[in-house]
N, C-alpha and C positions, 0 to 999 in steps of 0.2 A: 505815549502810545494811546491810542484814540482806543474806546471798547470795541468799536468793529474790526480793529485790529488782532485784539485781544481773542475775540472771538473766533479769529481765522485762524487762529494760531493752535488752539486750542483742537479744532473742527480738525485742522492738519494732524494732530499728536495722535487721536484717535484714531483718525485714517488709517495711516503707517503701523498705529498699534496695532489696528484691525488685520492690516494685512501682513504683518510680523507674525501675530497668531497665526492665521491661514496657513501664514507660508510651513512654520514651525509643524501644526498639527499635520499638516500634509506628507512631510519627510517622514515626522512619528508614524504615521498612518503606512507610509511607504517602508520606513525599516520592520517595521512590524510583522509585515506581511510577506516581506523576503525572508526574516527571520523564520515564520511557519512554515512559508511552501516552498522552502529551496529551489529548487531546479524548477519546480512548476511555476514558480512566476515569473522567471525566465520567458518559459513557454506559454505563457496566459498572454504576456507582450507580445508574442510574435506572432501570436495565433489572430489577438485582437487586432496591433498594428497602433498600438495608445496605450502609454503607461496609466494612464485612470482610468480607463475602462476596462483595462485588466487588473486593474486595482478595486475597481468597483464589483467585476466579477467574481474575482477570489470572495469579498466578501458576504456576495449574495450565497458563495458555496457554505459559507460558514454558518451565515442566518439559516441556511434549508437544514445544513446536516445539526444543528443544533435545536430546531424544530424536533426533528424525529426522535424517535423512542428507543435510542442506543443502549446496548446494557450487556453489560458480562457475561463471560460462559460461568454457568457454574462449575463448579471440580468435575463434578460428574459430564456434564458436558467438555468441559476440558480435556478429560481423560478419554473419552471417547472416539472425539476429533482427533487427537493425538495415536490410537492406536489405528485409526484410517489410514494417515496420514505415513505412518509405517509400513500397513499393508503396498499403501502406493509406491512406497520406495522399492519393494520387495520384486510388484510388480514391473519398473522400472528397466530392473536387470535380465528379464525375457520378450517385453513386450513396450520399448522407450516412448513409442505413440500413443499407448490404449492409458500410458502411464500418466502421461502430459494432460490427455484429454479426460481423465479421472482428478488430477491435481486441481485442472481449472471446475471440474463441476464442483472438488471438496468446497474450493477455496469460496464458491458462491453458496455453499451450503453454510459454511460459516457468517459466510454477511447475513444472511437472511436469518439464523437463528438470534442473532447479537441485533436486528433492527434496522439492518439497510435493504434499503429496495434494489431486488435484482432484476428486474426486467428488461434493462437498455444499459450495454457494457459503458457507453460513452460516460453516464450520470452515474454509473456505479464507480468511474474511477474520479469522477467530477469528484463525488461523495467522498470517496475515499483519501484524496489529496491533502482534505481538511485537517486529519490525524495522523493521514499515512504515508507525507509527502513525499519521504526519505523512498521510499516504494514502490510508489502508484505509476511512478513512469517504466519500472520494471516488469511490471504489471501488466500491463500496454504489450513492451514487448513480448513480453511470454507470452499475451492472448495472439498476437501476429505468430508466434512463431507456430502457437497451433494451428491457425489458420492455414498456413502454408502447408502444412504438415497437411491436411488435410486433400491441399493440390499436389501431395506428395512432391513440396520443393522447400521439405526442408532436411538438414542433413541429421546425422544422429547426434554429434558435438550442441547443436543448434539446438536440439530435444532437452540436453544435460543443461544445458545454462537456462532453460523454460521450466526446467525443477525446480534448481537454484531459486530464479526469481518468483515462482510460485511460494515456494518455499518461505522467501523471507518475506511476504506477504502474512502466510498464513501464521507465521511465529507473531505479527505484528498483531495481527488480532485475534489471538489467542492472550498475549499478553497485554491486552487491553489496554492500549496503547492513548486511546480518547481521556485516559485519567491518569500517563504515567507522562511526566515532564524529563525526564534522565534517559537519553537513548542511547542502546545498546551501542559499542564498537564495536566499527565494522569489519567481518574479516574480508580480505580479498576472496574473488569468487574462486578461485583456483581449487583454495581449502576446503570452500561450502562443497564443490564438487566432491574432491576427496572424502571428506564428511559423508557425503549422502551416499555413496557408491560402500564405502566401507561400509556403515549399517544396514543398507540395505544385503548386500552380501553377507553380514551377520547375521542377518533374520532368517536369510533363506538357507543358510546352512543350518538355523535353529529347525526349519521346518522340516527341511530332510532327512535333519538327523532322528525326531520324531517320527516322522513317516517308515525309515528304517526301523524303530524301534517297535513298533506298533506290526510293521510286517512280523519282525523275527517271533513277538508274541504270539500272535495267528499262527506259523508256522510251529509254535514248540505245545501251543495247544492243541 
């Protein structure tokens, strides 16, 4: 075998390596990224119309939201958020609209104290996909369904499942979710309903019963 043979040969090995890597690091890159953003990189494809440019945009979302200054509620703030987030439920059982549209502004009070920019829902749920993927399409929904609410066409069923998914939003990042790898199981929403309806009803019968009690004092004083 003559060296210029040798050296074709050789020139060839490379080649093939080269493009074995590619190919390889590309699926790695591709499982990766289905792995993070479940159902949103579904939707990055269909939205782009190109599996790598929805691939390449998922991870510009990573680069930006990993740029920012993300960071914990403290306890104190935890607890806070938490007993809003009660109030709302409370309100919920008189007022299912004023209750929805309270939910979505908690739920932006929260991005904005933890370090996301709220100023355009579109990059706020871009941002949020990154940690929140399991969510952010819920997200979505709930903000449509206030909107509609607002052209007064949405029903009151419509309102309950716009808690829910606020809901499990605002659990998400509350539980800090940017530095927890183990995600919760999920219940069916059915329950989360159940759930919120019962406490909420628990609270407000707390309030009444207080306000009751606080009459009959006035009254015996």
């Amino acid at each position: 075998m003559t060296p210029g043979a040798i050296i074709g040969i050789i020139i060839a090995i490379v080649v093939l390596g080269a493009i074995a890597w590619y190919v390889v690091s590309r699926q790695r890159r591709t499982d990766a990224l289905r792995e993070q953003y479940g159902p949103e990189y579904t939707q990055a494809v269909r939205e782009t119309g190109n599996a790598r440019r929805a691939e390449d945009e998922l991870v510009k979302r990573r680069e930006r939201v990993e740029a920012l200054d993300i960071k914990p509620l403290t306890a104190e703030q935890g607890a806070q958020f938490t007993r809003e987030w009660r109030r709302v439920q409370v309100m919920f059982v008189d007022d299912p609209g004023a209750a929805v549209g309270r939910a979505d502004t908690l739920v932006e009070e929260v991005m904005r104290v933890r370090g996301y920019p709220v100023s355009d829902f579109d990059q706020q749920a871009a941002d949020l996909s990154v940690h929140h993927a399991r969510v952010v399409q819920n997200y979505r929904a709930a903000r449509d369904i206030a909107e509609r609410h607002r052209l007064r066409q949405a029903t009151t069923e419509d309102l309950r499942k716009a808690m829910v998914y606020y809901r499990e939003l605002f659990q998400d990042l509350l539980e800090d979710r940017e530095r927890v790898t183990e995600r919760a199981v999920e219940r069916p929403v059915e329950r989360e309903l159940a759930s919120d309806e019962e406490a909420a009803r628990a609270e407000r019968a707390r309030i009444d019963n207080e306000r009751r009690a606080r009459v009959d004092r006035d009254m015996r004083s």
